[in-house]
C-alpha positions as CSV (number, residue, x, y, z in Angstrom):
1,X,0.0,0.0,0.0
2,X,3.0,2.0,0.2
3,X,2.6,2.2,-3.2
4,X,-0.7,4.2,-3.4
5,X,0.6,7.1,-1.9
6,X,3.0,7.6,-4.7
7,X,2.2,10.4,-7.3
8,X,1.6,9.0,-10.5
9,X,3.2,10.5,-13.7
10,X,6.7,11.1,-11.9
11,X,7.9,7.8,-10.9
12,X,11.4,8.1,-12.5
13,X,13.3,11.0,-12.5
14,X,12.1,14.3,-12.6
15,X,12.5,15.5,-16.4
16,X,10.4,12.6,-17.4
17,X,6.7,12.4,-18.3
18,X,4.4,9.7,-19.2
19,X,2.0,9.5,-21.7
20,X,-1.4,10.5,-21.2
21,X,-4.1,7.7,-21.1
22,X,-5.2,6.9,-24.2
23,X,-9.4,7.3,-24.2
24,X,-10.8,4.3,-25.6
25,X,-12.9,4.8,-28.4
26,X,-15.5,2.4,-29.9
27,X,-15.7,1.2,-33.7
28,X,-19.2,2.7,-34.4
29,X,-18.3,5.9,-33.0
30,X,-14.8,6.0,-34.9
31,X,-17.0,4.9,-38.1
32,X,-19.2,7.6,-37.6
33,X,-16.8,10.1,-37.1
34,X,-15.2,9.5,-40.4
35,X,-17.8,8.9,-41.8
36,X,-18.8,13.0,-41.1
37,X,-15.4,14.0,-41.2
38,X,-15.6,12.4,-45.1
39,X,-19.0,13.4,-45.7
40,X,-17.5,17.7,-44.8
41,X,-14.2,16.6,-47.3
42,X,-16.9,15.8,-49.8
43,X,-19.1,19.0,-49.7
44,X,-15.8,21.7,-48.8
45,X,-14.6,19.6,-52.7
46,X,-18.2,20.2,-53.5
47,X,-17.9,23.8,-52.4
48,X,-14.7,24.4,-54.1
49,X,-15.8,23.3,-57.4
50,X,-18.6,25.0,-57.2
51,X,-16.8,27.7,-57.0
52,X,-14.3,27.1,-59.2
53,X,-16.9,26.9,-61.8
54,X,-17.9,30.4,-60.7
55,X,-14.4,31.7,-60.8
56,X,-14.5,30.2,-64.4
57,X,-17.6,31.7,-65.2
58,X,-16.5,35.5,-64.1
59,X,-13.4,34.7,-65.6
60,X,-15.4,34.5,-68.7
61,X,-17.9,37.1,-68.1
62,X,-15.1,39.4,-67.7
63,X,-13.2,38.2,-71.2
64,X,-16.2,38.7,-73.1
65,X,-16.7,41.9,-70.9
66,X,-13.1,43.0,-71.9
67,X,-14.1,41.6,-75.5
68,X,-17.3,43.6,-75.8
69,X,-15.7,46.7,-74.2
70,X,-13.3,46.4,-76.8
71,X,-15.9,46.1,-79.2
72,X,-17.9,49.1,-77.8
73,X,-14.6,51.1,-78.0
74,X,-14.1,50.4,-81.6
75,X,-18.0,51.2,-82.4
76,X,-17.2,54.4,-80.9
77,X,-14.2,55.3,-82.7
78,X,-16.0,53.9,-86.2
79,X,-18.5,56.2,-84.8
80,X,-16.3,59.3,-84.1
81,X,-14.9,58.9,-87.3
82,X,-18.0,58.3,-89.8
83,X,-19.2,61.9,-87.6
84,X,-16.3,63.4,-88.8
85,X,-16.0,62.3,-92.1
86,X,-19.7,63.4,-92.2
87,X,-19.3,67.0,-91.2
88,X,-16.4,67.2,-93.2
89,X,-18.6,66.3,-96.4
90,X,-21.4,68.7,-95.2
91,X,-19.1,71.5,-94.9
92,X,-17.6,70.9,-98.4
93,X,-21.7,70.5,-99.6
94,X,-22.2,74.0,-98.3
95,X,-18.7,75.2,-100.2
96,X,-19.5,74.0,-103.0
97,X,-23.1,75.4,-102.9
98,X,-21.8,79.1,-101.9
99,X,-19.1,78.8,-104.6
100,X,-22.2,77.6,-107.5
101,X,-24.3,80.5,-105.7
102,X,-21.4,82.9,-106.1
103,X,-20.7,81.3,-109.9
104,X,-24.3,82.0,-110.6
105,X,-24.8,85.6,-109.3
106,X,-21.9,86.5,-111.6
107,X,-23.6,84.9,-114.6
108,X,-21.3,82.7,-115.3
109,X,-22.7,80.2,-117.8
110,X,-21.3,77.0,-117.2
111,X,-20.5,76.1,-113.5
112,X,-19.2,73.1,-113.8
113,X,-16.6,74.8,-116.0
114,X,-15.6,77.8,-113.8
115,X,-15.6,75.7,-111.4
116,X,-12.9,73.4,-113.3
117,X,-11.2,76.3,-113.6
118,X,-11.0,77.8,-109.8
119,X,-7.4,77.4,-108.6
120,X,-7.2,75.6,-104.9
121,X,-10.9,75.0,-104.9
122,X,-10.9,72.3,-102.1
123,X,-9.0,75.0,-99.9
124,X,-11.6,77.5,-99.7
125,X,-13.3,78.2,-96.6
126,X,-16.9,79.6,-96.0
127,X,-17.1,81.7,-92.6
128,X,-19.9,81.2,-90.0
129,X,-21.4,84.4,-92.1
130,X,-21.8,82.3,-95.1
131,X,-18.6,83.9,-97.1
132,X,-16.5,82.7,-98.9
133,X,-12.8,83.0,-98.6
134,X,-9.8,81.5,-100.4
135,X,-11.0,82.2,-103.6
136,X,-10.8,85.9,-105.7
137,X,-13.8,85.5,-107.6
138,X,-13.3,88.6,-109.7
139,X,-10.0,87.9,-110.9
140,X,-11.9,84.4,-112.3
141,X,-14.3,86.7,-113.7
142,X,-11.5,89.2,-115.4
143,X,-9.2,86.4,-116.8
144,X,-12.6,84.2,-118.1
145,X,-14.6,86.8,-119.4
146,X,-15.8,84.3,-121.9
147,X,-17.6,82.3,-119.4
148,X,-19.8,85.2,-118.1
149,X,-22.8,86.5,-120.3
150,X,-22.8,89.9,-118.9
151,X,-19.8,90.0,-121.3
152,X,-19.5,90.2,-124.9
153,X,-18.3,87.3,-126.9
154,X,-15.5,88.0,-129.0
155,X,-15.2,86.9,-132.6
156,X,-13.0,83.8,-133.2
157,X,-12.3,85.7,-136.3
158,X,-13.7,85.5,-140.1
159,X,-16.4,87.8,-141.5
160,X,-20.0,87.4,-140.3
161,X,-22.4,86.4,-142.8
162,X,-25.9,87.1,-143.4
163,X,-26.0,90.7,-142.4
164,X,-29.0,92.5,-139.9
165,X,-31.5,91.9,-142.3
166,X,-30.4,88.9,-144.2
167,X,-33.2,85.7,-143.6
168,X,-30.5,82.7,-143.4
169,X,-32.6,80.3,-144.9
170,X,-33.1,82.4,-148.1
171,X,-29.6,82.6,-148.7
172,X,-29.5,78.7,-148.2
173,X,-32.1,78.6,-151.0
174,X,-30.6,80.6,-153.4
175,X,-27.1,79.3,-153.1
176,X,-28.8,76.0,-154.2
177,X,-31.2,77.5,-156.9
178,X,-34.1,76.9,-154.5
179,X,-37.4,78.9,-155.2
180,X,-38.9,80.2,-152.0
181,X,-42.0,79.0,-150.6
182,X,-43.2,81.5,-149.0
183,X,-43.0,83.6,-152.8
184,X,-45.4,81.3,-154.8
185,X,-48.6,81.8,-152.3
């Protein structure tokens, strides 16, 4: 009995320790342990794909995001673009109608020829007034008189036939030995 009163744990010498007891566990409770400790590996897997999948899924969303913002981008800078190019044309519509407007007030007689004929064309501006600048329009007018019908047309040379009074078609008969019509009523 003199054994009782010993401590337990320190029967050697001091810097030693014993193991703890060991509990003693049963089979079905072991079972069932693992059993839940397998059943939480499962769903935390489970879980993980699951979100995987949703990681893959934004991860696609946001490529197609990047490929559609990409897309928008480029729509807007077609857009931009096709603006620009379209106010450029209108401006050059409203040049080239002042400069027809301008041809036609002079009485110029063909405006497609002037206009042929206008140095630096595509360089004249028309002001928020509705004026034209860039191009001297009576300097045209001075050096192509020809194409203006307030101006006389000069003779390309040769005498004029037919006279104030002559009827061209009589002189047509004549030359041919024709009788006039208009003589035997």
């Amino acid at each position: 009995m003199a054994e009782d009163n010993k401590p337990q744990g320190n029967e050697g010498g001091e810097g030693q320790q014993t193991e703890p007891q060991k509990e003693v566990v049963s089979y079905a409770k072991y079972k069932r342990e693992t059993d839940e400790y397998q059943e939480q590996v499962k769903a935390l897997k489970a879980e993980l794909e699951q979100r995987d999948k949703q990681i893959e899924e934004f991860t696609a969303k946001a490529g197609n995001a990047d490929e559609l913002q990409a897309a928008l981008d480029k729509a807007k800078a077609d857009n931009e673009a096709y603006k620009a190019d379209a106010e450029k044309r209108e401006a050059d519509m409203r040049r080239d109608f002042a400069i027809d407007t301008k041809l036609a007030q002079m009485g110029v007689r063909n405006a497609k020829a002037a206009r042929a004929i206008i140095p630096n064309i595509a360089e004249a501006k028309l002001d928020e007034q509705g004026n034209l600048t860039g191009i001297d329009f009576d300097a045209l007018k001075k050096d192509n008189a020809y194409m203006f019908a307030d101006q006389p047309r000069s003779s390309a040379g040769g005498e004029q036939k037919g006279g104030a009074g002559s009827d061209g078609l009589a002189d047509f008969r004549a030359a041919f030995g024709l009788t006039d019509e208009s003589s035997k009523e």
